[in-house]
LUMGULO-968215 format. One record per residue (C-alpha): x, y, z; residue number from 1. Coordinates in Angstrom, 1 decimal. Example, Ala and Ser with C-alpha at 12.3 -4.5 7.8 and 13.67 -1.06 7.14 Angstrom:
<sites>
+--------+--------+--------+-----+
:     px :     py :     pz : num :
+--------+--------+--------+-----+
:   12.3 :   -4.5 :    7.8 :   1 :
:   13.7 :   -1.1 :    7.1 :   2 :
+--------+--------+--------+-----+
</sites>
This chain:
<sites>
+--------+--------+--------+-----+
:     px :     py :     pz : num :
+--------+--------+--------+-----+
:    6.7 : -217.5 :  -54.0 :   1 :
:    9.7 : -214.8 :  -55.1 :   2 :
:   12.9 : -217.1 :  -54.1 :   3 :
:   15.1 : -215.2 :  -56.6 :   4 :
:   18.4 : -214.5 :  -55.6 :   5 :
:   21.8 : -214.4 :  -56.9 :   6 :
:   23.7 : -217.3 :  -55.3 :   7 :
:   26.3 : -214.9 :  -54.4 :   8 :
:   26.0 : -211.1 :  -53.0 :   9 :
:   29.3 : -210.3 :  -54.6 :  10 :
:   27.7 : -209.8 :  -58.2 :  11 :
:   27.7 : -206.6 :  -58.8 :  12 :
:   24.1 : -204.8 :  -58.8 :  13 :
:   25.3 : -203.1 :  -62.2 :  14 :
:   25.8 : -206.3 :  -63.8 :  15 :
:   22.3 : -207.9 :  -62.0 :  16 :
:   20.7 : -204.4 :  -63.1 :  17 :
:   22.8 : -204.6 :  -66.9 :  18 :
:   21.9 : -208.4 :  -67.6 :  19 :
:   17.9 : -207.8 :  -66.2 :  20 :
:   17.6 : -204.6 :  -69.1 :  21 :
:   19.2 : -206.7 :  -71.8 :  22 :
:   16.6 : -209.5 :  -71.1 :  23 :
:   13.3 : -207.3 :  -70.9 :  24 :
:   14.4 : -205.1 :  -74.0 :  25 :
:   11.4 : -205.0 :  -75.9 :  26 :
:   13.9 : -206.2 :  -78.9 :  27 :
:   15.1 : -209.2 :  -76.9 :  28 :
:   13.6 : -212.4 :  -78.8 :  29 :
:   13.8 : -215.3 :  -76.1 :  30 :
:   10.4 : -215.3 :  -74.7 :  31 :
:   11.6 : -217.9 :  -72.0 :  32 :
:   14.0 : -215.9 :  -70.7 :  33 :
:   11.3 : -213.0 :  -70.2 :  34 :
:    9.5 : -215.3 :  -68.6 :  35 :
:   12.1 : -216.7 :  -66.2 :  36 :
:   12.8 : -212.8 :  -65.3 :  37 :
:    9.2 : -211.5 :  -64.8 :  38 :
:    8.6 : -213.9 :  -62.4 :  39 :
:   11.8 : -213.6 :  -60.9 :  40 :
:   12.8 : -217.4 :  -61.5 :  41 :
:   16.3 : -217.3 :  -62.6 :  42 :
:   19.7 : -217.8 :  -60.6 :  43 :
:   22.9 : -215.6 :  -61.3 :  44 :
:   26.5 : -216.1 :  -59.9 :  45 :
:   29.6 : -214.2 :  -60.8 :  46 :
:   32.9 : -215.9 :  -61.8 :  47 :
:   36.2 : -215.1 :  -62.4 :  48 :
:   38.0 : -216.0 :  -65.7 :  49 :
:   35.5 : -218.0 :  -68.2 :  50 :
:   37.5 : -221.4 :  -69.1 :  51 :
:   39.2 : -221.1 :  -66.1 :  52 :
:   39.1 : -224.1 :  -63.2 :  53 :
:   38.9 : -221.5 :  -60.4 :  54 :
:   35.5 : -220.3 :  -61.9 :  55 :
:   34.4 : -224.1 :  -62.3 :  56 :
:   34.9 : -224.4 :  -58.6 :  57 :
:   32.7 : -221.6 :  -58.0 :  58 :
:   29.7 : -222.6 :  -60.3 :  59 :
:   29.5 : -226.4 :  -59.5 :  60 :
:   27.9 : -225.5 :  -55.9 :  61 :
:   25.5 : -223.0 :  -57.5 :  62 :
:   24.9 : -225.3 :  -60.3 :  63 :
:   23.8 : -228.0 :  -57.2 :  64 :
:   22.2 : -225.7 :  -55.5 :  65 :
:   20.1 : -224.5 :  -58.9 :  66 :
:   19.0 : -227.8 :  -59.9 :  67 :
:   18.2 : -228.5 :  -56.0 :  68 :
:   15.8 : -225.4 :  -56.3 :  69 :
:   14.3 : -226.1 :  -59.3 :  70 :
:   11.9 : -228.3 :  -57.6 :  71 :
:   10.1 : -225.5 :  -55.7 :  72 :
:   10.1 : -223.0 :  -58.7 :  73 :
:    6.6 : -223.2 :  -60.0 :  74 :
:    7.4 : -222.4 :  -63.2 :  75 :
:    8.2 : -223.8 :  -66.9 :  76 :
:   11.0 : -221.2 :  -67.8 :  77 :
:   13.5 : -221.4 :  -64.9 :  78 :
:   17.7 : -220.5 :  -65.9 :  79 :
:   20.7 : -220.3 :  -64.7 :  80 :
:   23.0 : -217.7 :  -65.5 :  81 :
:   26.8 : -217.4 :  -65.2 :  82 :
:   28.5 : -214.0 :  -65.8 :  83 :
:   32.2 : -213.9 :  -66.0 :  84 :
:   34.3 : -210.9 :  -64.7 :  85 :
:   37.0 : -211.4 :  -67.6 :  86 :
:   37.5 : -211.4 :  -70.5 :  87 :
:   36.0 : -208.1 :  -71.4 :  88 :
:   36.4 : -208.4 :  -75.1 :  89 :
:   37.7 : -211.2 :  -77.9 :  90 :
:   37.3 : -213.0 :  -81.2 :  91 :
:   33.9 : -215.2 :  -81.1 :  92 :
:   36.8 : -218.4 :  -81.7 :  93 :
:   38.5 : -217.0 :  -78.7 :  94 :
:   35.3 : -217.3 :  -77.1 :  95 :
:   34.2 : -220.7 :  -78.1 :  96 :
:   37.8 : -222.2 :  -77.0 :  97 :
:   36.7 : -220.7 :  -73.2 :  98 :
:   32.7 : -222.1 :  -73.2 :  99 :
:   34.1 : -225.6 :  -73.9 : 100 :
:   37.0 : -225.0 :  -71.6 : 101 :
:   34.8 : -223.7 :  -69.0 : 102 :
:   32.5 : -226.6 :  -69.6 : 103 :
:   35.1 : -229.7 :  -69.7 : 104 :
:   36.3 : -228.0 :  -66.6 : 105 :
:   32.9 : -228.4 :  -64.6 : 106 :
:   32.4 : -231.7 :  -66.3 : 107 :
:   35.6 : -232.7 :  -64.7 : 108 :
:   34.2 : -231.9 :  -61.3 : 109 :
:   31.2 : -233.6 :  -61.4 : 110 :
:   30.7 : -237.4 :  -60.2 : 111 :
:   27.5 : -238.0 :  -61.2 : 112 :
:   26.6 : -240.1 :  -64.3 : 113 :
:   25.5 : -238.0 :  -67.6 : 114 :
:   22.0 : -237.6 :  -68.1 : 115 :
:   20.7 : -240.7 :  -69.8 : 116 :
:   18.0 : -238.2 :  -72.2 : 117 :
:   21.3 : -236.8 :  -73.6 : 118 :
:   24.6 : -238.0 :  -75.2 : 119 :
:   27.6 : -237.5 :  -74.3 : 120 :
:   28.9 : -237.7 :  -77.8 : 121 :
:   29.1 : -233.9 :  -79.3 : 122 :
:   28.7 : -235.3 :  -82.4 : 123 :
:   25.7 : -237.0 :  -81.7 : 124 :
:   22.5 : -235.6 :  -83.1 : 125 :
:   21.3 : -236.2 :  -79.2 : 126 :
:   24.1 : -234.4 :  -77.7 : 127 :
:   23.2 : -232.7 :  -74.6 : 128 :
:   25.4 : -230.9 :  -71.7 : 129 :
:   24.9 : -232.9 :  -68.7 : 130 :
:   25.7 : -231.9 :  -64.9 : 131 :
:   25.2 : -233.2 :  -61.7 : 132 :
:   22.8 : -236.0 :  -63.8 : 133 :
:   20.5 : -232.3 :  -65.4 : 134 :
:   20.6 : -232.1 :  -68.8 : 135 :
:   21.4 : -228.8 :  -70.1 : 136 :
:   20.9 : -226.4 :  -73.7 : 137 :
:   24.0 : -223.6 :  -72.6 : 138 :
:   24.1 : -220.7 :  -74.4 : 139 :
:   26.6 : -218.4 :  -75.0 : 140 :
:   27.3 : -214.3 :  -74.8 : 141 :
:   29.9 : -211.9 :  -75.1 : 142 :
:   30.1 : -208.2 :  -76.4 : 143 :
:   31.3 : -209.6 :  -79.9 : 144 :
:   29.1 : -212.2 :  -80.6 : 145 :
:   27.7 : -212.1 :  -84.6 : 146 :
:   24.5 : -213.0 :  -83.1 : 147 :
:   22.9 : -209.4 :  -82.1 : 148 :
:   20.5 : -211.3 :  -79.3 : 149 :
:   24.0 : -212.6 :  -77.8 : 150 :
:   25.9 : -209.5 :  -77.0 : 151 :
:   26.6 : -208.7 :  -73.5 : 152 :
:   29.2 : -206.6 :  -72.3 : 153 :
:   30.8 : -209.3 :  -69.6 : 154 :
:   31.1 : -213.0 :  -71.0 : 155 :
:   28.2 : -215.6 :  -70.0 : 156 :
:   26.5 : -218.7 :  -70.1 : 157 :
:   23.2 : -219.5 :  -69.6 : 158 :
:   22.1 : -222.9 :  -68.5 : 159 :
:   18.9 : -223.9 :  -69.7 : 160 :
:   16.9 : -227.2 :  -68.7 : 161 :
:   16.6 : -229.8 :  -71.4 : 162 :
:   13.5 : -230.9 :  -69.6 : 163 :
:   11.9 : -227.3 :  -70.0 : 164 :
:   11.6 : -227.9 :  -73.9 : 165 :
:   10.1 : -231.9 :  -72.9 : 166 :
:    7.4 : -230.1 :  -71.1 : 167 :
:    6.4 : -227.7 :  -73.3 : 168 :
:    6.4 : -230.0 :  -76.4 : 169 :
:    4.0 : -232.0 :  -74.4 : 170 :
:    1.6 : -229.2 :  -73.6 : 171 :
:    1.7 : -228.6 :  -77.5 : 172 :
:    3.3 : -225.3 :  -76.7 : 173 :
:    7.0 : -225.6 :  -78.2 : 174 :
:    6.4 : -225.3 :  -82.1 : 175 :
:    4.5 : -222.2 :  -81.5 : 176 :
:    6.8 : -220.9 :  -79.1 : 177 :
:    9.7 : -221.8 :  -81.3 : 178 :
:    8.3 : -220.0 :  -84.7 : 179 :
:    7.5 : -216.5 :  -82.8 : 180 :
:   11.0 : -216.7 :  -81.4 : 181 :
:   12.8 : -217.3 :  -84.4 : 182 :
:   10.5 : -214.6 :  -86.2 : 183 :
:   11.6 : -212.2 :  -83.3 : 184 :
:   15.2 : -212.5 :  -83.5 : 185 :
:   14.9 : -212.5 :  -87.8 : 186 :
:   13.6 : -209.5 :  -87.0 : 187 :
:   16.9 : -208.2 :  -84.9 : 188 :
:   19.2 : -209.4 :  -86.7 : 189 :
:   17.7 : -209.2 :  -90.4 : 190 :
:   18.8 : -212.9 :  -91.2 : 191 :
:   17.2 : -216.4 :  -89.6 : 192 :
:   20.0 : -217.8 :  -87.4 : 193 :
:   21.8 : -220.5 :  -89.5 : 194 :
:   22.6 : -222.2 :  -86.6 : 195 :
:   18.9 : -223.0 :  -85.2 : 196 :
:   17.8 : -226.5 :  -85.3 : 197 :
:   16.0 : -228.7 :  -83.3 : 198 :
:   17.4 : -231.4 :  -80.8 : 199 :
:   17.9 : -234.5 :  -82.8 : 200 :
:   18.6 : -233.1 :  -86.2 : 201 :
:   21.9 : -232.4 :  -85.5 : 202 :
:   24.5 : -231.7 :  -82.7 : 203 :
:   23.3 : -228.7 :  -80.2 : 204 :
:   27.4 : -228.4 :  -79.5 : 205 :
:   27.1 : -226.3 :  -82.8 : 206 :
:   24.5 : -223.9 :  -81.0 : 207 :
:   26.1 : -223.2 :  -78.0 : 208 :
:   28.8 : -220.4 :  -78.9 : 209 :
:   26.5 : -218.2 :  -81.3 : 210 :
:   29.1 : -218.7 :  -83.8 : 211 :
:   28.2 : -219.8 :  -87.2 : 212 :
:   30.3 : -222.9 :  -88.2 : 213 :
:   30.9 : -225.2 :  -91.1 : 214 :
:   29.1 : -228.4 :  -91.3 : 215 :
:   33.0 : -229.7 :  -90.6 : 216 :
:   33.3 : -228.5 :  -87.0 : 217 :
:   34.3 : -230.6 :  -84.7 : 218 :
:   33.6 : -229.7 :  -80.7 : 219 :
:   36.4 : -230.1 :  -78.6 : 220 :
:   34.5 : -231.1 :  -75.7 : 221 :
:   35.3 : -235.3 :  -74.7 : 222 :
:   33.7 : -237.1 :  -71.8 : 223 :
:   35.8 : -238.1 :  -69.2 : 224 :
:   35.5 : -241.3 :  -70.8 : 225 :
:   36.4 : -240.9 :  -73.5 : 226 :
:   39.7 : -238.8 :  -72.4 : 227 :
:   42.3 : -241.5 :  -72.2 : 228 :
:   41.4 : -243.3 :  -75.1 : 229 :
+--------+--------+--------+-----+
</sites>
């Protein structure tokens, strides 16, 4: 059943059209995410400023309505995609302060507990994102990314189910999914991504910008919880 739509008609059909191309590049090394588009199982909204609470307001209805949804899609590589109208162009720290900003912004909004298969902790080895109780791998783009696989002219995040990976390490698919992915974007870029590990080795927080950091970075994402302390 083709149920893909973008949760608003205001995105614009260049970016749908822009964003579709970038994904189905021949080059383009996420096999998931080629998966999610041929069979037309992905989500897209369009937001203002990324980090700001306006655009938090916006997502956290689509971000219900995905995970709602997700029930019907009779597929193993469904995503959610958030595309920013602004800003166009900035420094890959600049960007990283906005994801979390963005991200503490729509954890603020939501009264659900966090998913229990994930932490909370971004230093945790078992740190997950977590919203509306779905446990989430984000990943990050913007036209100056280092990582060639995450340039895209408008900023965005893409939300991908943590219980996506569960199912496809239990059909024995994920270690060979995993090895022709990371062959395919060695490829693109010419290096192995230094940021690439598996959950529970260490920290996905380090993942989610694209940006290569020291073994000294700290996330500057906290739990609600943990805000007042």
């Amino acid at each position: 059943m083709n149920i893909a739509k973008p949760y608003f008609s205001s995105v614009p059909t260049s970016i749908k059209e822009e964003f579709k191309g970038f994904i189905l590049n021949q080059e383009y090394p996420c096999l998931g995410a080629k998966a999610a588009f041929n069979t037309d199982v992905y989500r897209m909204g369009y937001y203002s400023k990324l980090g700001s609470n306006e655009a938090a307001e916006a997502m956290a209805p689509d971000l219900h309505n995905f995970i709602a949804e997700r029930a019907t899609m009779d597929s193993n590589f469904t995503t959610f995609i958030a595309v920013f109208e602004r800003p166009i162009s900035m420094k890959e720290e600049y960007f990283e302060k906005l994801l979390w900003q963005q991200l503490s912004a729509l954890h603020h909004l939501d009264d659900q507990p966090w998913n229990s298969s994930v932490s909370h902790d971004p230093d945790s080895k078992e740190f997950g994102f977590s919203f509306a109780q779905t446990a989430f791998f984000v990943i990050g783009l913007h036209a100056n990314s280092s990582r060639i696989a995450r340039r895209f002219t408008n900023p965005a995040l893409v939300f991908n189910l943590h219980s996506q990976f569960d199912i496809l390490k239990a059909q024995g698919k994920y270690q060979k999914m995993r090895k022709v992915i990371r062959k395919r974007d060695q490829s693109l870029q010419g290096y192995i991504n230094p940021m690439a590990a598996d959950f529970g080795t260490v920290t996905e927080a380090r993942q989610y910008s694209g940006r290569k950091v020291s073994s000294t970075w700290q996330c500057p994402f906290l739990h609600k919880a943990n805000r007042d302390e």
